[in-house]
C-alpha positions in Angstrom: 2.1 -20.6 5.2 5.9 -21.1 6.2 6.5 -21.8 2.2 4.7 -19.1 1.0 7.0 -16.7 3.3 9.8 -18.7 2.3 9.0 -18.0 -1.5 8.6 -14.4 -1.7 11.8 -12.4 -2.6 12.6 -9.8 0.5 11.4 -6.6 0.5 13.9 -4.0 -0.7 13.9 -0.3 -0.2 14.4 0.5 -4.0 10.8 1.2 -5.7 10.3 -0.5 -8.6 6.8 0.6 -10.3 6.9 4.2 -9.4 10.0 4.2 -12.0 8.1 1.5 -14.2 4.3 1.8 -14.3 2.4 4.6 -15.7 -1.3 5.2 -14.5 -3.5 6.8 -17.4 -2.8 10.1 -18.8 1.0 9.8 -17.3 4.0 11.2 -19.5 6.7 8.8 -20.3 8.8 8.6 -17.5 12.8 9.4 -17.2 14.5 6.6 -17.3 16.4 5.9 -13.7 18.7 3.2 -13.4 18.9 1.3 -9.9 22.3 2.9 -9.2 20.5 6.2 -9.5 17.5 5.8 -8.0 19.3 7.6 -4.5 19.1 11.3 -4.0 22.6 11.1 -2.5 23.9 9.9 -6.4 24.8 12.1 -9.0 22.7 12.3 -12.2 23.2 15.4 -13.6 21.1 14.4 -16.8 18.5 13.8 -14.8 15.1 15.6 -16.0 12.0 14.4 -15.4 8.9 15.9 -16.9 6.8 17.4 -15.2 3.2 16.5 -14.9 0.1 17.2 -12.4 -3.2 16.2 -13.6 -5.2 19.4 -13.9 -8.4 18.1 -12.6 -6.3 17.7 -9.0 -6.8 22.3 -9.2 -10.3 22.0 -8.8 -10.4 19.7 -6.3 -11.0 21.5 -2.5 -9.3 18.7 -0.9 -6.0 19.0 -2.7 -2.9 21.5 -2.7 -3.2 24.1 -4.9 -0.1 24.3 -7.6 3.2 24.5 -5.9 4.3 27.5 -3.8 6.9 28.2 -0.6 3.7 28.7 1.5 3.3 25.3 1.2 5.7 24.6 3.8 4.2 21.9 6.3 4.8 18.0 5.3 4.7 14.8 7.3 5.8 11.5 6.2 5.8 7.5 8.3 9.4 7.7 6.5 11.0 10.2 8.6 13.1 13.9 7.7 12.2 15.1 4.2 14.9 16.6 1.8 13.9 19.2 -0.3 14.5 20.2 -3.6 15.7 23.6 -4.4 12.2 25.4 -4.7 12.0 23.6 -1.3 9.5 21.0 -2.4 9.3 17.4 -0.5 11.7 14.8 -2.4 10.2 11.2 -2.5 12.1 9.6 0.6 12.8 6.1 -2.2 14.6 8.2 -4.6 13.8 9.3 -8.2 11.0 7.8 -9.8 11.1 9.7 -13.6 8.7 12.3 -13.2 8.0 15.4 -11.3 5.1 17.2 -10.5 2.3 15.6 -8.4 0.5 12.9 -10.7 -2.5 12.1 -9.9 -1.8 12.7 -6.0 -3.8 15.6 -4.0 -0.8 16.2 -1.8 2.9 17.6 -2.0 4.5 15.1 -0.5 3.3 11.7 1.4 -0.5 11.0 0.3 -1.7 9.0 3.4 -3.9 5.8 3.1 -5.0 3.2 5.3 -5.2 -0.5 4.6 -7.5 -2.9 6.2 -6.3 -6.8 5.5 -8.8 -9.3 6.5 -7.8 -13.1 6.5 -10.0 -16.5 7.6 -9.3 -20.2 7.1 -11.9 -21.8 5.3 -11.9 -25.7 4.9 -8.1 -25.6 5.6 -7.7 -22.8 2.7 -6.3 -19.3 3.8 -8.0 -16.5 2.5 -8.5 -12.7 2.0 -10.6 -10.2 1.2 -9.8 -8.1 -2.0 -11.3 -5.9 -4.2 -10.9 -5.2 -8.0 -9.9 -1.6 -8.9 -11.5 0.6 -11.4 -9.0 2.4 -12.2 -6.5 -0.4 -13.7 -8.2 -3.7 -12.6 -5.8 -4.9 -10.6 -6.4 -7.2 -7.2 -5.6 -4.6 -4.5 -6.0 -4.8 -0.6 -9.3 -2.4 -0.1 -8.4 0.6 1.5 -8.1 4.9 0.5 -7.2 8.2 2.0 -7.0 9.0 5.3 -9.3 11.9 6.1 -7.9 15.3 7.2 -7.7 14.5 11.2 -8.6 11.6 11.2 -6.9 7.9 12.8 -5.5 5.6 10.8 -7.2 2.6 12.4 -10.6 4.5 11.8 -10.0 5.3 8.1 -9.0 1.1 8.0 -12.3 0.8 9.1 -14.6 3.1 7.1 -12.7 2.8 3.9 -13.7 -1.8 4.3 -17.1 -0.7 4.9 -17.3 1.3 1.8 -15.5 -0.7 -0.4 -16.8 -3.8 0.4 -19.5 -3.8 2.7 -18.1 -5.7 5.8 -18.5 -3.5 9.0 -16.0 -4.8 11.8 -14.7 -4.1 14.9 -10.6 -2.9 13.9 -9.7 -2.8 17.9 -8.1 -6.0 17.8 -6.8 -5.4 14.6 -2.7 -5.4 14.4 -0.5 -3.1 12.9 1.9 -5.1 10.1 3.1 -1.9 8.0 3.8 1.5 8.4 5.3 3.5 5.4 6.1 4.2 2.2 4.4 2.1 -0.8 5.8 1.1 -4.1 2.7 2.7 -6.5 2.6 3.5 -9.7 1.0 7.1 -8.8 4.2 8.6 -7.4 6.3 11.1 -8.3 9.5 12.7 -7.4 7.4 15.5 -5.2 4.1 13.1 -4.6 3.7 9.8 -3.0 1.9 7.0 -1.1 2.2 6.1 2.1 0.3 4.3 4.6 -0.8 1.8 7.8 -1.9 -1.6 7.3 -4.1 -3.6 9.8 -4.7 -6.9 10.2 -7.6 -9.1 11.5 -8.1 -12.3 11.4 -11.9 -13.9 11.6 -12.4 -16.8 13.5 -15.6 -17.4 12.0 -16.4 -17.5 8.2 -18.3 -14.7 8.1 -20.4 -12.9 5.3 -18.8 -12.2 1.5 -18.3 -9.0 0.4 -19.8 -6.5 -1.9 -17.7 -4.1 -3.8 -19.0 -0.7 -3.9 -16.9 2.6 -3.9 -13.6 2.6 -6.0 -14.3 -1.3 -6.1 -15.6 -3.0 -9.2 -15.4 -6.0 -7.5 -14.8 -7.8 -4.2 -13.9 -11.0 -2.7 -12.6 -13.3 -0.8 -9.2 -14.5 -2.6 -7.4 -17.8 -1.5 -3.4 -16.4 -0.9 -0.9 -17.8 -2.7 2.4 -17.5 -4.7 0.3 -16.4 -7.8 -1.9 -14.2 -6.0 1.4 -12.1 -4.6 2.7 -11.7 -7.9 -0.1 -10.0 -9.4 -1.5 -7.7 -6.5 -1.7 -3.9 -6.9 1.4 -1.8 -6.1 3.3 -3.3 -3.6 0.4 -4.6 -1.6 2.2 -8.3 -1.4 4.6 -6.5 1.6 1.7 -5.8 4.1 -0.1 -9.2 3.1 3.0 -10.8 3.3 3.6 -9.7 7.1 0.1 -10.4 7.8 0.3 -13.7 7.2 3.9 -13.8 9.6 1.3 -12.1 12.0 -1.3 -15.1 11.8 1.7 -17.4 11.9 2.2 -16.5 15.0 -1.6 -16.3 15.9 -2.2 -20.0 15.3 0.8 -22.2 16.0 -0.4 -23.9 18.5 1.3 -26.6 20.7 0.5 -30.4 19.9 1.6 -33.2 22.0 2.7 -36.3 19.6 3.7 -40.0 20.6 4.4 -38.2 24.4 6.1 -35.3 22.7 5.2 -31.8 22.6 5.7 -30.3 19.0 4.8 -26.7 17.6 2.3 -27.1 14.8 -0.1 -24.7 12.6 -3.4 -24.9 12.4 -3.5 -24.6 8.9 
């Protein structure tokens, strides 16, 4: 697993497919060079269209259009900056287009990721599901109720999307924040909480069901991180640091004691 870590370029705090991808029904973005992706940059040129898909107005679970009253925002990222009609700037920078997308919410859209891993015949593996919406390989996962804990939407949204009901206690943490998707906007975005457990045991296969045309469980390698939904490869990437670290175990050799994985 070591050289699958070792492979992956470092994460970097400047989104790429929220300036690049565009979801169905999306307007051509602006285009924003990487030296103008910051807020803090001039780009006086700068205007984005503005789009908000008009099926989000009918929906009772998301902000009507934009209005001052609209005034309470939380984000995993920190102090928002506004805008000058005091809506919630994306916290990565410009991304091309303004407007809310195809997000519910002004501001951070939260979601909650559950990443499941077991070693099966000396092969790593995970469980994914295929999206509807665009077919990639994706992490399962969704939104985060109104109210409701992270850890608990990890565990609801892998029982509906794939049919595996677990226990997410000892689940761990490995990312907190803001995710690279091709649904964000300047004034909308995605963020959210990954968890990771690892099974000791081989367990059952999953069943897609939900927003999930498909699921399985996916052997991890290079390949599969380079075609996984949005930025997806981050949080799988530090679960797999996190199950380093959960089976190196300590090996005594010729009289030697050695650190070894159990992979």
């Amino acid at each position: 697993m070591s050289t699958l870590l070792a492979c992956l370029p470092a994460p970097q705090r400047l989104h790429q497919k929220a300036r690049r991808e565009r979801p169905p029904g999306y307007p051509e973005r602006f285009p924003v060079p990487d030296d103008r992706v910051s807020w803090g940059v001039a780009f006086p040129e700068y205007h984005p269209p503005v789009y908000t898909d008009p099926r989000l107005l009918a929906q009772p679970w998301a902000d009507p259009e934009w209005s001052p009253s609209l005034a309470r925002f939380a984000s995993l990222e920190g102090e928002l900056a506004r805008d000058e009609q005091g809506r919630p700037l994306n916290p990565w920078g410009r991304t091309g287009l303004a407007g809310r997308g195809r997000l519910g919410r002004h501001g951070a859209n939260f979601s909650a990721d559950p990443i499941v891993t077991r070693v099966r015949e000396g092969i790593l593996e995970t469980v994914l599901i295929e999206r509807r919406d665009c077919g990639q390989w994706a992490i399962p996962g969704g939104m985060v109720d109104q109210g409701e804990d992270f850890r608990a939407a990890a565990r609801r949204e892998l029982l509906e999307e794939t049919g595996l009901e677990l226990d997410f206690g000892p689940a761990v943490s490995v990312a907190r924040g803001y995710v690279d998707d091709p649904r964000n906007t300047d004034h909308a975005w995605m963020e959210s909480q990954a968890f990771h457990l690892h099974l000791s045991q081989v367990g059952v296969d999953p069943v897609g069901g939900d927003d999930a045309r498909e699921a399985a469980w996916v052997r991890v390698d290079r390949g599969l991180m380079d075609r996984l939904y949005a930025s997806h490869w981050v949080s799988l990437a530090r679960a797999i640091a996190n199950l380093e670290r959960l089976l190196v175990v300590e090996v005594a050799v010729d009289g030697a004691v050695t650190q070894r994985s159990l992979l």
